[in-house]
C-alpha positions as a Markdown table, in Angstrom:
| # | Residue | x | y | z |
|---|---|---|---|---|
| 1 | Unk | 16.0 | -4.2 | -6.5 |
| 2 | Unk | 13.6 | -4.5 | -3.3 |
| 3 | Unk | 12.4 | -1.2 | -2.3 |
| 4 | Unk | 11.4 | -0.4 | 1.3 |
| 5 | Unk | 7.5 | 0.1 | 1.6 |
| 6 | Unk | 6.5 | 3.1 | 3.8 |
| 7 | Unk | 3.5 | 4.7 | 4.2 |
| 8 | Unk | 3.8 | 8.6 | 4.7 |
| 9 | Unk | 0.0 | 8.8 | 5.4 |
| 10 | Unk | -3.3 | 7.0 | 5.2 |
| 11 | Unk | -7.2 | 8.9 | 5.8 |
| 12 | Unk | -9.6 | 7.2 | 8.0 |
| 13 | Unk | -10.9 | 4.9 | 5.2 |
| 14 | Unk | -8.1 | 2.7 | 5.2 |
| 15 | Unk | -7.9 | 2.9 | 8.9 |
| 16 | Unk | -11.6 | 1.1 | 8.9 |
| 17 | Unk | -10.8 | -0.8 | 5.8 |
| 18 | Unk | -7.6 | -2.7 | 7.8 |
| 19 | Unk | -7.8 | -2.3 | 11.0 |
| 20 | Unk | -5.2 | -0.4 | 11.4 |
| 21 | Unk | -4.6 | 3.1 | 13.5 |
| 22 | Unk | -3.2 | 5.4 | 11.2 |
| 23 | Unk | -0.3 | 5.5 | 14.3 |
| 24 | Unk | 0.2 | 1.7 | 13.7 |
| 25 | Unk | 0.6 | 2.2 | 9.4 |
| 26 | Unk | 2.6 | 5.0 | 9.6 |
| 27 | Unk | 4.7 | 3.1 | 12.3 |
| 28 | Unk | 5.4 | 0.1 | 9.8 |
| 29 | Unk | 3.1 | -2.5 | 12.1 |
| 30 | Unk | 0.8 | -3.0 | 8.9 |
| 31 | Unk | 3.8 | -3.2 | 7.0 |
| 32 | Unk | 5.7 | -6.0 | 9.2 |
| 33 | Unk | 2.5 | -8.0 | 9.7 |
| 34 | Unk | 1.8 | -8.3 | 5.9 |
| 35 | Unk | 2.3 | -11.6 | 5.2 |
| 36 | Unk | 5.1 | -12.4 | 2.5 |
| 37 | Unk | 3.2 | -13.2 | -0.7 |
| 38 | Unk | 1.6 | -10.1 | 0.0 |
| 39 | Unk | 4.6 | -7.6 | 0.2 |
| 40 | Unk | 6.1 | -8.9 | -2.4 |
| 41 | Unk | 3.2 | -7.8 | -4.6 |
| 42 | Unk | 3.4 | -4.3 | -3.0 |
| 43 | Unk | 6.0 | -3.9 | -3.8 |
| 44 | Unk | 6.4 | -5.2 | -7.5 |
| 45 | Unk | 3.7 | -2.5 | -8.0 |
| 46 | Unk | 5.5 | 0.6 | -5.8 |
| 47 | Unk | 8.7 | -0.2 | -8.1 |
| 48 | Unk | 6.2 | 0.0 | -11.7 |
| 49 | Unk | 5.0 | 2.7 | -10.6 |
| 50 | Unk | 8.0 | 4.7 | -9.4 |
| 51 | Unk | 9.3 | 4.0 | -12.7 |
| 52 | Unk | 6.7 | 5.9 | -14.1 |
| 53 | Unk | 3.6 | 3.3 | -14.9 |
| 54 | Unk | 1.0 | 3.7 | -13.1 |
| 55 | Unk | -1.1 | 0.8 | -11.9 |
| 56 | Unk | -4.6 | 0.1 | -12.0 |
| 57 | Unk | -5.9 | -3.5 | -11.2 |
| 58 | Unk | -8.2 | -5.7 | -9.0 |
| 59 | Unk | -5.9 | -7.8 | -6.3 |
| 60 | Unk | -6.5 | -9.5 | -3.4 |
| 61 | Unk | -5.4 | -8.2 | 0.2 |
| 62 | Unk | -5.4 | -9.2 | 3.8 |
| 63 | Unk | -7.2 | -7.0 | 6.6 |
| 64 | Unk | -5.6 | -7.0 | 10.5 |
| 65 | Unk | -5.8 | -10.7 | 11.6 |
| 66 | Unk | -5.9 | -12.2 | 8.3 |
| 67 | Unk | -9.3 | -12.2 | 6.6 |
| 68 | Unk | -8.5 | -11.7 | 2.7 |
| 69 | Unk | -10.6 | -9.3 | 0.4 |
| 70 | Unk | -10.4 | -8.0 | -3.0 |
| 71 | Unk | -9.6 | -4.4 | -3.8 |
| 72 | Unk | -9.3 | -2.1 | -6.6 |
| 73 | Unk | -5.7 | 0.0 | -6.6 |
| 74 | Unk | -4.9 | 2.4 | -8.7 |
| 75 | Unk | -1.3 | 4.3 | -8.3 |
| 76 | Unk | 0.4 | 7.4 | -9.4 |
| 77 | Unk | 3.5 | 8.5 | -9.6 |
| 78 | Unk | 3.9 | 11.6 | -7.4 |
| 79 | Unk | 7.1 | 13.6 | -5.5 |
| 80 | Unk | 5.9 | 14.2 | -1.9 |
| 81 | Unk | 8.4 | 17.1 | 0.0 |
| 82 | Unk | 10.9 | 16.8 | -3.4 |
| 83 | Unk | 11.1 | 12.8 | -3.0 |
| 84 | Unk | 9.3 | 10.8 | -5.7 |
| 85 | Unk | 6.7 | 8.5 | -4.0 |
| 86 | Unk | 3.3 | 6.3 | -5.1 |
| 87 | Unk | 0.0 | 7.6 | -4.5 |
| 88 | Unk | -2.4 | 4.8 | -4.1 |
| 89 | Unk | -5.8 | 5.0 | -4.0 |
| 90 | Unk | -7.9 | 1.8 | -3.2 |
| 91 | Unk | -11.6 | 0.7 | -3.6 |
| 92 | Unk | -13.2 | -2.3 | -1.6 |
């Protein structure tokens, strides 16, 4: 089962780390411009951790207009507003 990935908020670190407005995340641009592999990653470790593992690992990501770069992610199962959601929290 593919889950949808949205991001309900992101703090200016991430903004700097990608390139991204927190306007543009929260609007799905990051989201749609995430190339494939990518995504599919995402989202293998949204639906572990929804299930209730949390993650915590060293992968490689892409930055706003492609450049790759490792980062450390570590995720926890949360309910945000009575919905169950994934707090990440990543490390360049």
């Amino acid at each position: 089962m593919e889950l949808p990935v949205r991001a309900v908020d992101v703090n200016p670190a991430y903004e700097r780390m990608y390139g991204y407005s927190r306007a543009e995340v929260l609007a799905g641009l990051r989201a749609s411009e995430l190339p494939e592999e990518y995504q599919r990653l995402q989202a293998d470790i949204i639906q572990r951790t929804l299930a209730g593992d949390s993650y915590c690992g060293e992968i490689e990501t892409v930055r706003r207009g492609g450049e790759r770069f490792p980062i450390e992610v570590r995720t926890v199962p949360i309910r945000h507003r009575g919905e169950p959601h994934v707090l990440a929290m990543i490390r360049d």
